[in-house]
LODOVEX-518462 format. One line per 8 residues: number of its first residue (from 0); for each residue x, y, z of C-alpha. Coordinates in Angstrom, 1 decimal, m for minus. Example, Ala and Ser with C-alpha at 12.3 -4.5 7.8 and 13.67 -1.06 7.14 Angstrom:
0	12.3,m4.5,7.8 | 13.7,m1.1,7.1 $
//
This chain:
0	25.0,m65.4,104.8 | 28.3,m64.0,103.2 | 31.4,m64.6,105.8 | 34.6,m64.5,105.4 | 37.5,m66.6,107.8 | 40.9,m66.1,108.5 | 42.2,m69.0,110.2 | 45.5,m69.1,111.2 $
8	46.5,m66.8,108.5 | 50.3,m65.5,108.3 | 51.6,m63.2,105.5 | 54.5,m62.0,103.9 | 56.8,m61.5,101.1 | 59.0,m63.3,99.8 | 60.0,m65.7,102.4 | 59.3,m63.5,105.0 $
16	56.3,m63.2,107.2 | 55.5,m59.8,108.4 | 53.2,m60.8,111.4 | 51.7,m63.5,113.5 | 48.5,m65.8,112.5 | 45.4,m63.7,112.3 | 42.0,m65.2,113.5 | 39.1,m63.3,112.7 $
24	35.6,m63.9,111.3 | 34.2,m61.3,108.9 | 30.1,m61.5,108.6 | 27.6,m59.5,106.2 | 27.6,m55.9,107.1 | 30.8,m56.0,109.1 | 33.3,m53.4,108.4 | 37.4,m54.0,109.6 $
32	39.6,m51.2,109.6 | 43.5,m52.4,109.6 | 46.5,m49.9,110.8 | 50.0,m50.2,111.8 | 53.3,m48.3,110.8 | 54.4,m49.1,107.7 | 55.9,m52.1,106.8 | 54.1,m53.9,109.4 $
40	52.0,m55.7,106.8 | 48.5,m53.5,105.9 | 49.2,m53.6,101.6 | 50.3,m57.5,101.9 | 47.1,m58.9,104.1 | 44.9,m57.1,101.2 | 47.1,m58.0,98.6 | 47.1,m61.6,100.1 $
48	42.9,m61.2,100.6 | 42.6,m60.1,97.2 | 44.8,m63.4,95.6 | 48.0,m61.7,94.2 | 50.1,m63.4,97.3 | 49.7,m66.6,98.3 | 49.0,m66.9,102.0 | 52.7,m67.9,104.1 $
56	51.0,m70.1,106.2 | 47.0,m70.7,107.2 | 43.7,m70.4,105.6 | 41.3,m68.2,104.1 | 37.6,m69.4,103.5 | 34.5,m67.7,102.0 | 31.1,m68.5,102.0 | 27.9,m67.3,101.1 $
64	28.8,m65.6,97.9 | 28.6,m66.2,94.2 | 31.9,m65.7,91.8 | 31.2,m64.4,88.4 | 29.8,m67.5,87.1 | 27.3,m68.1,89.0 | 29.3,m70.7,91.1 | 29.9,m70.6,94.6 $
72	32.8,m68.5,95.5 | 35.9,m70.7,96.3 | 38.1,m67.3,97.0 | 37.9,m64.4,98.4 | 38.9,m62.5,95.6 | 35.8,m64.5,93.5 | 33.7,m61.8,94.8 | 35.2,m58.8,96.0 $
80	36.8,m55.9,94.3 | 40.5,m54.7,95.6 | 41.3,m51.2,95.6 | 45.3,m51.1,95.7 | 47.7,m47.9,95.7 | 47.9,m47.5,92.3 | 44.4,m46.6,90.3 | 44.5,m49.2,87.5 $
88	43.2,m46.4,85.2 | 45.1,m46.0,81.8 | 45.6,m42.2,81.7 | 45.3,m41.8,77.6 | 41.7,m43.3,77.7 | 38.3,m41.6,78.7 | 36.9,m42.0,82.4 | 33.8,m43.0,81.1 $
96	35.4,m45.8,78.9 | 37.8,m47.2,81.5 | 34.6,m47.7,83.8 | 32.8,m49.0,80.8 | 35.5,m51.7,80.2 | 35.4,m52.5,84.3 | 31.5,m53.0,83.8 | 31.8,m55.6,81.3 $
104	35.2,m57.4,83.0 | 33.1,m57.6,86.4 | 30.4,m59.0,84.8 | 27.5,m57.8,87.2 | 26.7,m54.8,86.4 | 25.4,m52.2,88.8 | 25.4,m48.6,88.4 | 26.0,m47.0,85.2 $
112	29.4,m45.5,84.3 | 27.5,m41.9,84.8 | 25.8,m43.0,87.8 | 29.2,m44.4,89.6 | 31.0,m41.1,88.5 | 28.1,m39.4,90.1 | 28.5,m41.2,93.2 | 31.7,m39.8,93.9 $
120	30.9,m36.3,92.8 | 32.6,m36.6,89.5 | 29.6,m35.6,87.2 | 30.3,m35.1,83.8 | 33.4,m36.4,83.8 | 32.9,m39.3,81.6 | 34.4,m37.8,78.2 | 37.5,m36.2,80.0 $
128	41.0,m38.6,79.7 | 42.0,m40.2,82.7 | 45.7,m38.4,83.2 | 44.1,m34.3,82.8 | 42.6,m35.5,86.2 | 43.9,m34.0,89.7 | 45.3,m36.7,91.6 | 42.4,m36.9,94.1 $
136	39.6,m37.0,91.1 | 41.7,m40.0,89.5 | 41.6,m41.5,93.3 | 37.7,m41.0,92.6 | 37.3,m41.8,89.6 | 39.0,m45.5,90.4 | 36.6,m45.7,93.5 | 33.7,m46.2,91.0 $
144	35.0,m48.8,89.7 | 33.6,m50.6,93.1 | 29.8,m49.0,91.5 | 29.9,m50.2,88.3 | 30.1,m53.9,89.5 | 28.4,m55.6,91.8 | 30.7,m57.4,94.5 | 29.9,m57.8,98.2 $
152	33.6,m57.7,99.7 | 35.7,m54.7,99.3 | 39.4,m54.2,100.0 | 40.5,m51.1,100.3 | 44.2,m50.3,100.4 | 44.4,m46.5,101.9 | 40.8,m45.5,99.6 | 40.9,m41.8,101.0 $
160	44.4,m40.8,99.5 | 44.9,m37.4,98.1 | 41.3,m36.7,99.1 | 40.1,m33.6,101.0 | 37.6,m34.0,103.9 | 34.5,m33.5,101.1 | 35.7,m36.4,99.2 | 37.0,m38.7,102.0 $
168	33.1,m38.3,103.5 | 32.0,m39.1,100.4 | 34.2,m42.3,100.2 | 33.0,m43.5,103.8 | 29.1,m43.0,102.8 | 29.7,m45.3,99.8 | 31.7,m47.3,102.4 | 28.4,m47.4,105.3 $
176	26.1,m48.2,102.0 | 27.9,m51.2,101.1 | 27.4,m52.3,104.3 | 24.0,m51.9,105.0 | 23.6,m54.0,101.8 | 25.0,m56.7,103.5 | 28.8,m56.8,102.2 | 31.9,m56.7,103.4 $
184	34.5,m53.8,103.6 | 38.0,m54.1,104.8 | 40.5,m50.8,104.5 | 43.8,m50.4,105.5 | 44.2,m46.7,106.1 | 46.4,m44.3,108.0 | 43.5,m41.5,107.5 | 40.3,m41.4,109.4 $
192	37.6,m43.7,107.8 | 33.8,m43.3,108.9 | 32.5,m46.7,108.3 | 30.3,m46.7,111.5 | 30.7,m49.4,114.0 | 33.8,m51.6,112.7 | 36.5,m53.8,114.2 | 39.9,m52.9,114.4 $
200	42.9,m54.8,113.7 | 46.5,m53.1,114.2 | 49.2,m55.0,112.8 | 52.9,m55.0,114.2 | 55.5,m55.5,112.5 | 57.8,m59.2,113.8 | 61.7,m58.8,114.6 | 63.8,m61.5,112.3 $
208	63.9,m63.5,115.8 | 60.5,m64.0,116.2 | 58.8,m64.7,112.3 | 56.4,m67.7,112.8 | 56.7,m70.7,110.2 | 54.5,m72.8,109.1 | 52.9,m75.3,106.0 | 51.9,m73.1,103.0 $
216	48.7,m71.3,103.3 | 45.6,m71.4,100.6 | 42.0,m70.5,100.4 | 39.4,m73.2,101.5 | 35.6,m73.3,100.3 | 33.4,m73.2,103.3 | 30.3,m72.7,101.6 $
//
């Protein structure tokens, strides 16, 4: 069964932690939702989660999930898609062939450019340049990048921005069906998100006086 474990885990920037250890075991078709004011952490624990910061201090395990290759996931990041602030869409290229490219980088393919773009009630827009979209159909259109290949764990840095409430419910279906697939969703979100039943983790942010320390942190394979 896919789980993921935080044990122990502290993280930061820099040389600065932004919290205190998190303990917490993630298990097919949980959902965790992650607030707190800004600065207090939310973009660095997915960032962290996601590979592109090394943990300050603690451990992070997966198990029960193949990367890519067929292997055994060693990190979290081996089979989960991340969903940051900025879209990772080049604006002078076609919808359609930015999610084609994401198909083949992924490397288990789902849904079908069309199909993902349908998902997220952006039909037809395939031949239509990334940058003539509004802000909240780019948002969109980077969301189905999550369709077009298959990954169990999602991390979702603030998914429903610049969406209106049509959108955002469409974004929290897609959210509920990954779950009741068995995968793994965790958003950090100042908005509403309608996942269904989901644990809650608000993060706060340390004064300088009180910033745990620790041995360097890494990923451990549990499975």
């Amino acid at each position: 069964m896919l789980q993921l474990t935080l044990s122990g885990l502290v993280v930061g920037r820099g040389r600065r932690a932004l919290g205190r250890p998190i303990d917490m075991v993630l298990r097919a078709g949980e959902a965790l939702v992650v607030t707190g004011p800004n600065g207090a952490g939310k973009s660095t624990l997915l960032r962290t989660l996601a590979g592109l910061l090394p943990p300050m201090a603690g451990r992070v395990g997966i198990s029960g999930a193949n990367a890519p290759d067929g292997e055994p996931a060693r990190r979290p990041i081996d089979a989960s898609h991340y969903l940051g602030h900025r879209n990772a869409m080049k604006p002078g290229r076609t919808v359609g062939a930015e999610l084609g490219f994401w198909r083949a980088y992924l490397r288990s393919p789902a849904r079908t450019p069309d199909e993902a773009l349908a998902a997220v009630g952006l039909e037809g827009a395939g031949a239509l340049a990334v940058g003539v979209l509004s802000a909240g159909q780019q948002r969109r259109a980077a969301f189905a990048r999550l369709l077009v290949g298959d990954r169990p764990v999602w991390l979702l840095d603030e998914p429903t921005t610049a969406l209106d409430s049509a959108s955002q419910e469409r974004i929290a279906a897609l959210c509920r069906e990954r779950l009741a697939t068995g995968g793994i969703v965790i958003a950090a979100t100042h908005q509403p998100l309608d996942v269904g039943p989901a644990r809650r983790l608000t993060l706060e942010p340390l004064p300088p006086s009180d910033i745990p320390v620790g041995d360097a942190g890494g990923w451990d394979e549990i499975g």
